[in-house]
C-alpha positions as CSV (number, residue, x, y, z in Angstrom):
1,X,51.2,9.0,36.3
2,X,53.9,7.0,34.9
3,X,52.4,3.9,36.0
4,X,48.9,4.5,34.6
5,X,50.6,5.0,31.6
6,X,52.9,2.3,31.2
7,X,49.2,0.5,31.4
8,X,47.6,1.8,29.1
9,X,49.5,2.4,26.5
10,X,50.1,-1.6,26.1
11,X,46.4,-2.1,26.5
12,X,45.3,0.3,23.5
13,X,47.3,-2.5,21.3
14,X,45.5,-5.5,22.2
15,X,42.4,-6.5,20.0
16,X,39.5,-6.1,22.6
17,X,35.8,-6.7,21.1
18,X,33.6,-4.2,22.2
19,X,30.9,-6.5,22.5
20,X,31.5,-9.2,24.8
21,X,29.1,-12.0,25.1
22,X,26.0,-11.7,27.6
23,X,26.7,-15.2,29.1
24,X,30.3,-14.6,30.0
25,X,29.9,-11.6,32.0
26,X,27.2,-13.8,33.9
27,X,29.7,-16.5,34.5
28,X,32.5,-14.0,35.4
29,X,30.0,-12.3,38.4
30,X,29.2,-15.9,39.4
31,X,33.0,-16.8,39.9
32,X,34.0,-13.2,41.5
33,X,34.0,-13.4,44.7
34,X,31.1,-11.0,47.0
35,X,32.6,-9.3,49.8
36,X,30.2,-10.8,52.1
37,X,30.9,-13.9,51.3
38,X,35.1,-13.6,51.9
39,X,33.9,-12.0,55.3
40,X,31.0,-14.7,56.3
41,X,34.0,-17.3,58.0
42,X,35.3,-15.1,60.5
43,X,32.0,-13.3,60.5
44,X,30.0,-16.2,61.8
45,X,32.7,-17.5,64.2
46,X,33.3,-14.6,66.2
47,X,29.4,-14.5,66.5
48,X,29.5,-17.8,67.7
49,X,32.2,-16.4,70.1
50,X,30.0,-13.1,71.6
51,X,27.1,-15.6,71.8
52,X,29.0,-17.4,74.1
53,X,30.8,-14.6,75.8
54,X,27.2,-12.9,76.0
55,X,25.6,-16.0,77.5
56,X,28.5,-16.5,80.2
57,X,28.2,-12.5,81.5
58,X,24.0,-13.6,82.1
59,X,25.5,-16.0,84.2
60,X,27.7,-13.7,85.9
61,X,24.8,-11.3,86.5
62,X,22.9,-14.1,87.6
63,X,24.7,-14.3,90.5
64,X,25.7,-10.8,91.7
65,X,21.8,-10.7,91.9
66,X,21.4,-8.9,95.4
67,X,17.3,-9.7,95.2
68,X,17.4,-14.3,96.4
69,X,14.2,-14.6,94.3
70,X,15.7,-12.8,91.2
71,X,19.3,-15.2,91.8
72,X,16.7,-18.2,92.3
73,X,15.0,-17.4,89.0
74,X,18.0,-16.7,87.2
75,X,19.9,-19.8,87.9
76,X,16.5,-22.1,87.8
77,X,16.3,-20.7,84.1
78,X,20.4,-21.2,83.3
79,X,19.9,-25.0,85.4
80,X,16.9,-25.8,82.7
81,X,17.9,-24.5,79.7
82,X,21.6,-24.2,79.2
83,X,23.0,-27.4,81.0
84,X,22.8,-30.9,80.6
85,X,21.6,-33.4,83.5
86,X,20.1,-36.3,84.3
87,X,17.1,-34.2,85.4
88,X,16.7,-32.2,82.3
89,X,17.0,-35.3,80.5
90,X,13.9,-37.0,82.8
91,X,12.0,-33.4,82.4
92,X,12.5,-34.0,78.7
93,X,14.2,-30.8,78.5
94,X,15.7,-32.1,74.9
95,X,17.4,-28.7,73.9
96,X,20.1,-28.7,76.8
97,X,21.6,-31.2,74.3
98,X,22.6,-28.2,72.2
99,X,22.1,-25.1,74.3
100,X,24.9,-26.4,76.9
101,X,27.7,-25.2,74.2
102,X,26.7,-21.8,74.5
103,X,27.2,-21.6,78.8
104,X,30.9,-22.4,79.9
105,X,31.8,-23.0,83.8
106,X,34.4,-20.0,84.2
107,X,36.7,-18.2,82.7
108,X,39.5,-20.6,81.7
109,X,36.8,-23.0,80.2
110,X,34.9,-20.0,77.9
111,X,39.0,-18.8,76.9
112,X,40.4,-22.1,75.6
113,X,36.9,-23.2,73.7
114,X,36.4,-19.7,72.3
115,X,40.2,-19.7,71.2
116,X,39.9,-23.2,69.5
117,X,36.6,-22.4,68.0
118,X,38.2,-19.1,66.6
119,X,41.3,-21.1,64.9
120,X,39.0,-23.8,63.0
121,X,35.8,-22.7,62.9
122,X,36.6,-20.4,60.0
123,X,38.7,-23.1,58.6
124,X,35.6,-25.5,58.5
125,X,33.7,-23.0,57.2
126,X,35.8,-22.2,54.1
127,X,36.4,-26.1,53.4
128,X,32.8,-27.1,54.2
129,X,30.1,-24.3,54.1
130,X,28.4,-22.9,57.2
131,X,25.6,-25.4,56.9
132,X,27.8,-28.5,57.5
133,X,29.7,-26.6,60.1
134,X,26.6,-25.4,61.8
135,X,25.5,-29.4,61.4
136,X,28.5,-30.5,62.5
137,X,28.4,-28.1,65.6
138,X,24.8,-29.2,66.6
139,X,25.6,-33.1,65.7
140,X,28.8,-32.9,67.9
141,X,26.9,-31.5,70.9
142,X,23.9,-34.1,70.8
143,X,26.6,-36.8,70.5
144,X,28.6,-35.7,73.4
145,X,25.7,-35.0,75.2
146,X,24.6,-38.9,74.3
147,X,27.8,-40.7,75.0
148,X,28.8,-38.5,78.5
149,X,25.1,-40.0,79.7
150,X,26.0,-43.4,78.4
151,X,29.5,-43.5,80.4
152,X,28.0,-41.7,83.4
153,X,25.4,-44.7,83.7
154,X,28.1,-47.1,83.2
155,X,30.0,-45.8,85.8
156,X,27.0,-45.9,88.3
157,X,26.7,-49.9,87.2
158,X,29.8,-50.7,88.4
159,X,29.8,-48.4,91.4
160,X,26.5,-50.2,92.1
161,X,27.7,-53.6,91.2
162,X,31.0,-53.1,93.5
163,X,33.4,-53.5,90.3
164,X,36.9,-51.6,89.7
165,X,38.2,-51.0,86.1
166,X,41.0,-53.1,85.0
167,X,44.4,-51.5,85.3
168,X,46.0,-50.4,82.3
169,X,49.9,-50.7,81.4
170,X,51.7,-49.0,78.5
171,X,55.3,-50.5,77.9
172,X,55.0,-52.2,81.4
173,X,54.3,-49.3,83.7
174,X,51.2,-49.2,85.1
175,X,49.0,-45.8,84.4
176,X,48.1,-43.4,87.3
177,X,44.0,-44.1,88.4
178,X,41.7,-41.6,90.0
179,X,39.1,-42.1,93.0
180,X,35.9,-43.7,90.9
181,X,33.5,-41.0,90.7
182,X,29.5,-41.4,90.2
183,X,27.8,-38.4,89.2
184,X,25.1,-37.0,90.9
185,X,21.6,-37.0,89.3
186,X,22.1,-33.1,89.8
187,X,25.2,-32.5,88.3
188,X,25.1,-30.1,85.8
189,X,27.9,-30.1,82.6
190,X,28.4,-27.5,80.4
191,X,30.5,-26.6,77.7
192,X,31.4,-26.6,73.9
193,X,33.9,-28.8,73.9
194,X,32.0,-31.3,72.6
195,X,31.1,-29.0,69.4
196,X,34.7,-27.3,69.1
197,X,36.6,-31.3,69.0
198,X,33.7,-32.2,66.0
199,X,34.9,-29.3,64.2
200,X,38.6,-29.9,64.6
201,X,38.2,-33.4,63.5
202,X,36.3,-32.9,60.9
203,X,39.1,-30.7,59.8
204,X,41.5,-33.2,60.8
205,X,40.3,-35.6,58.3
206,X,40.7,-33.3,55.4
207,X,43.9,-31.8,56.5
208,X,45.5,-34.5,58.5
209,X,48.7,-33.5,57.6
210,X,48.4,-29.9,57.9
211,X,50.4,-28.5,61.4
212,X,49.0,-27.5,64.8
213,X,50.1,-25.9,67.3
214,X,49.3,-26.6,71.1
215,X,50.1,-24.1,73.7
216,X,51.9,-24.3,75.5
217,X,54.3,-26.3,73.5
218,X,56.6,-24.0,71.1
219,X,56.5,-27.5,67.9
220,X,53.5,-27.4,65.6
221,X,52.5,-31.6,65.4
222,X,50.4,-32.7,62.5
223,X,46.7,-32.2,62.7
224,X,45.8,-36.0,62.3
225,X,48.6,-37.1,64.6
226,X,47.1,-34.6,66.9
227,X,43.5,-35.4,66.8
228,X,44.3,-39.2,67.3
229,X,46.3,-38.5,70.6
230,X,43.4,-36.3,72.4
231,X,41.1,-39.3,71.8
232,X,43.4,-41.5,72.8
233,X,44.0,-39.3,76.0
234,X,39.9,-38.9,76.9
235,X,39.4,-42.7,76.8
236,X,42.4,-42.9,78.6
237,X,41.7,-40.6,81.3
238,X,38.0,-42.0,81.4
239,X,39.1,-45.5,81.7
240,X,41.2,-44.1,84.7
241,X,39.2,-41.8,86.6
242,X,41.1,-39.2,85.7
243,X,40.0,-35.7,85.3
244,X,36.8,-36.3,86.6
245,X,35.7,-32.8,86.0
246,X,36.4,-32.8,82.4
247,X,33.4,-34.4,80.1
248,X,35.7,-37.0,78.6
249,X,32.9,-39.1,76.9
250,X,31.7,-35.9,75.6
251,X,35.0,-35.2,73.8
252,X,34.8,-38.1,72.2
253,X,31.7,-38.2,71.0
254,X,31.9,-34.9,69.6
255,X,35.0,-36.0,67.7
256,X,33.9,-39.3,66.8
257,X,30.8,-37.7,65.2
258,X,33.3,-35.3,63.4
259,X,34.9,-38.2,61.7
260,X,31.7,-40.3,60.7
261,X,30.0,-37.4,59.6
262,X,33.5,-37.0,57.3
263,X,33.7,-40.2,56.2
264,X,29.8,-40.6,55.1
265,X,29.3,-36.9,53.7
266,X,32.2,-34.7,53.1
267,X,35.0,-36.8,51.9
268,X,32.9,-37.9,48.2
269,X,32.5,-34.2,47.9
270,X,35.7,-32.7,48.3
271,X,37.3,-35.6,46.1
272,X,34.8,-34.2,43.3
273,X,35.7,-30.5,43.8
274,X,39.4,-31.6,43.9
275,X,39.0,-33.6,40.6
């Protein structure tokens, strides 16, 4: 009681006009913020996160099918339409360019995407609106999906043409290689890892300085500092043969059209807001 008093009695003094201009109160319920919209960042993310969740259990329940025709449609229909290849790409099955981010190989795969994609895709949302996230998302996946095909074909030139990759030194020791791999015009890749590393760059180049951490090390490292040294590390490893299961090429496109897509259409924007 004390409290509500204390309150008012201070505001009774003040010279209030009991008619307050039509256009203020308009501006003033344009600049309060709607509940919705506080909520829509972590809203939309963890959607993005059951979608993906939701389409990995289909392909769980794809295979504890006990019926061979029912497993043989299910996984024809996951093959075609959620996962990129050289097949779907002759088929002119387009969309795997996008509809691989929502299927994930196993477990670990779906936990660290879904985990990354939970601690910047709000972020992106809040700095850059859902429709340039959702742009950059789809734009990182058709770039991954372009470059990984682009690398995997000029692996298969030099396995055809009988060439190794030069050996690369840092500070004269000679990095570790991998066996040359040539994927197979089946092989399947999956994953949004592609889409995830576009959003955390994108981020990156607003916030370059703002800290990370990475599990499992215990020091955050700065987010610029940070985004450089996994693209340093996926050509690296590509260059090398190293990793082969990992979609390298895809990494990097997905960041590298994180940062063009920053440089050419966020960066003149957020200077205005900030001015």
């Amino acid at each position: 009681m004390m409290l509500i008093f204390n309150l008012a009695r201070p505001c009774a003094r003040l010279r209030i006009p009991l008619i307050v201009p039509r256009r203020s109160i308009q501006n003033k319920a344009r600049e309060a913020p709607i509940p919705w919209q506080q909520s829509q960042p972590y809203a939309t993310t963890y959607g993005a996160i059951a979608v993906c969740c939701s389409v990995y259990a289909y392909n769980l329940y794809a295979d504890r099918q006990n019926d061979k025709k029912q497993i043989r449609w299910h996984r024809d229909f996951i093959d075609k339409n959620l996962a990129i290849s050289e097949e779907n790409y002759n088929a002119g099955r387009w969309w795997t360019m996008v509809t691989h981010s929502a299927m994930h190989a196993n477990e670990v795969h779906l936990a660290f995407n879904m985990v990354a994609l939970a601690s910047f895709g709000p972020m992106s949302i809040m700095m850059f609106g859902l429709p340039s996230t959702a742009l950059i998302w789809v734009g990182s996946s058709l770039a991954g999906s372009w470059l990984m095909r682009a690398g995997n074909s000029y692996k298969a030139r030099q396995a055809r043409a009988g060439t190794t990759p030069k050996e690369l030194e840092i500070f004269g020791h000679q990095l570790p290689h991998g066996q040359p791999t040539v994927r197979d015009p089946a092989h399947k890749s999956v994953g949004a890892s592609s889409s995830v590393l576009g959003l955390f760059a994108t981020v990156a180049c607003s916030t370059p300085k703002n800290p990370v951490y990475v599990f499992p090390l215990p020091v955050p490292f700065p987010m610029g500092a940070m985004a450089v040294g996994i693209g340093l590390a996926s050509a690296v490893a590509y260059t090398q043969d190293l990793l082969p299961g990992l979609g390298h090429m895809a990494h990097l496109g997905g960041m590298a059209f994180g940062v063009l897509y920053y440089v050419f259409a966020l960066r003149r924007r957020i200077q205005l807001r900030r001015f």
